[in-house]
C-alpha positions as CSV (number, residue, x, y, z in Angstrom):
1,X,-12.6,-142.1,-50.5
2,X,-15.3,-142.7,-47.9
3,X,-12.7,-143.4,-45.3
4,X,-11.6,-139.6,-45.8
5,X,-14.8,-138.2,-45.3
6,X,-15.5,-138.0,-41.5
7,X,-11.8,-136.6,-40.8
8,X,-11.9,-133.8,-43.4
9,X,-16.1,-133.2,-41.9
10,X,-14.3,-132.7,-38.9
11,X,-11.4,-130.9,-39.5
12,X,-13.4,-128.6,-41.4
13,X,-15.7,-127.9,-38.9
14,X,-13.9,-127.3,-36.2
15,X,-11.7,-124.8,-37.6
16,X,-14.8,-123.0,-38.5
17,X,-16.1,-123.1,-35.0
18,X,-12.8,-122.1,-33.8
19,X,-13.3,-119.0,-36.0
20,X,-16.8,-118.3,-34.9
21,X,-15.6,-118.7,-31.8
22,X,-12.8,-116.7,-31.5
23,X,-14.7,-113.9,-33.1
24,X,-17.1,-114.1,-30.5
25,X,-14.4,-113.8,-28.1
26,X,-14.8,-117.1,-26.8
27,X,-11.8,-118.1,-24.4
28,X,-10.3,-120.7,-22.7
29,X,-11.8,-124.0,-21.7
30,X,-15.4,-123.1,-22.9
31,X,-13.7,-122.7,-26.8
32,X,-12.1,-126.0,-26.2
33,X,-15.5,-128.0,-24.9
34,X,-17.2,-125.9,-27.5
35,X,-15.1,-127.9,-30.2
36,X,-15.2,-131.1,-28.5
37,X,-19.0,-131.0,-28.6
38,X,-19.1,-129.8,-32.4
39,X,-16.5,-132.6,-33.5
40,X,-18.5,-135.5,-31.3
41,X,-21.9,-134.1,-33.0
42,X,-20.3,-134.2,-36.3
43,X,-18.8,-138.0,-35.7
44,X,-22.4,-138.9,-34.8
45,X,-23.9,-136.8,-37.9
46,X,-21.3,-139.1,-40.7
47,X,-21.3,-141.8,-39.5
48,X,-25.4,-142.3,-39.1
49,X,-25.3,-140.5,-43.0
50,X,-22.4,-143.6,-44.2
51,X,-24.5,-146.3,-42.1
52,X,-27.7,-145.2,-43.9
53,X,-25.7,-145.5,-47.6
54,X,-24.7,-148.6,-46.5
55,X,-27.9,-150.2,-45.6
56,X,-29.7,-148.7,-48.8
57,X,-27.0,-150.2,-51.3
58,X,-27.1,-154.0,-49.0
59,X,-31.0,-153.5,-50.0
């Protein structure tokens, strides 16, 4: 189960950006950096949260 975590997070949120985005009217290269930034940020984001889980159940 904790394996599934970071690729749903990230599937989830980049379809919502791309949603934001396209309602902002966001086009083109700019959308597609926009949700390579979000999905790196969110990568970071889980796998700090699983690494501090981790270390608090080792303790």
């Amino acid at each position: 189960m904790n394996k599934l975590i970071l690729p749903v997070a990230i599937f989830v949120s980049v379809m919502l950006t791309g949603k934001i985005s396209e309602h902002f009217g966001v086009e083109g290269s700019w959308k597609i950096g926009l949700l390579c930034l979000v999905a790196a940020a969110v990568q970071i984001a889980v796998t700090r949260y699983q690494r501090t889980q981790r270390q608090k159940s080792q303790s």
